[in-house]
C-alpha positions as CSV (number, residue, x, y, z in Angstrom):
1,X,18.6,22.6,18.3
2,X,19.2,19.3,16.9
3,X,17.9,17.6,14.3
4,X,16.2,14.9,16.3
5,X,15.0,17.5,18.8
6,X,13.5,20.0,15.9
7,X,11.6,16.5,14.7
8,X,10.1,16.2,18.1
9,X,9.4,19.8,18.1
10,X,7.4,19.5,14.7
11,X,5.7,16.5,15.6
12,X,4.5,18.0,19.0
13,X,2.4,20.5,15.8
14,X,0.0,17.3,15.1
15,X,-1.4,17.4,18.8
16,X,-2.3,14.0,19.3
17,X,-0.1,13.3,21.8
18,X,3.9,12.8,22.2
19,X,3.7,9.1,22.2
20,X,2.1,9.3,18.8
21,X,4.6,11.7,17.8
22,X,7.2,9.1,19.3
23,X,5.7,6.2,16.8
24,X,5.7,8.5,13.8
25,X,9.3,9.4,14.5
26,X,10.2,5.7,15.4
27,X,12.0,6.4,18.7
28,X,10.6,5.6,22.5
29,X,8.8,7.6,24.4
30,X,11.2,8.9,27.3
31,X,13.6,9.2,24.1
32,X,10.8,11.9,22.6
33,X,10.6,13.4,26.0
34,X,14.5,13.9,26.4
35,X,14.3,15.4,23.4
36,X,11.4,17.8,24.2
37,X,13.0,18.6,27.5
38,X,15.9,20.0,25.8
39,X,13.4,21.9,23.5
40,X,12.0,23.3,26.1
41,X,15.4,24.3,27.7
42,X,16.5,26.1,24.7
43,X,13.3,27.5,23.9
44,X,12.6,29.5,27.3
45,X,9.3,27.2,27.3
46,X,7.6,25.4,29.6
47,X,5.0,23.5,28.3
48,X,3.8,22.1,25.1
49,X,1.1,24.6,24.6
50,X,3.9,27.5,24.9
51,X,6.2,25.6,22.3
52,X,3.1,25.2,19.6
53,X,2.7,29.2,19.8
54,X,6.4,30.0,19.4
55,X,6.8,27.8,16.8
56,X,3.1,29.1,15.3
57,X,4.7,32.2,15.6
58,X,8.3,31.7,14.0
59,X,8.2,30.5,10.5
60,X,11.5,29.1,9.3
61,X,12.9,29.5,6.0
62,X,14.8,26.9,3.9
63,X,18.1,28.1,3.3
64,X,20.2,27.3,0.4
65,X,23.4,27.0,2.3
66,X,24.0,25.1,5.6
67,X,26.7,27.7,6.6
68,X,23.2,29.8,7.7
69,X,21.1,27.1,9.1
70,X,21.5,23.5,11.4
71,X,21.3,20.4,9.3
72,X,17.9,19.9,9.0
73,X,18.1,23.3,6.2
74,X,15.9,25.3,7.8
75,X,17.0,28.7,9.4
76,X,15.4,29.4,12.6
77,X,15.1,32.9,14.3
78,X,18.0,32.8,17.0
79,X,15.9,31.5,19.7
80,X,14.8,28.3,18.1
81,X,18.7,27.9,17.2
């Protein structure tokens, strides 16, 4: 996952909407939804509801070296990767 889409991802957490996520993250709205397309794509979800339970569910650590993790420092289980 990218770092832009892992940002829409987390946003998508507040629940109060993806074109408030969109403002917070200072990007358009059909940029947020590209991004949580491909979110979906790679997560094996369908929805936004599905995506706030696997992510509920998965708790990233922080890793110490970026060899282990993407480039936002966080090492995601395999299927958030």
């Amino acid at each position: 996952m990218t770092p832009a889409e892992a940002a829409v991802a987390v946003e998508v957490l507040e629940a109060d909407g993806l074109q408030a996520a969109a403002g917070r993250l200072g990007i358009s709205l059909a940029t947020a939804r590209t991004h949580l397309a491909h979110v979906f794509d790679k997560t094996g979800t369908r929805r936004q509801a599905q995506l706030v339970r696997l992510l509920l569910q998965s708790q990233p650590t922080v890793c110490a070296s970026s060899e282990k993790s993407d480039s936002s420092g966080l090492d995601w289980p395999s299927r958030l990767s």
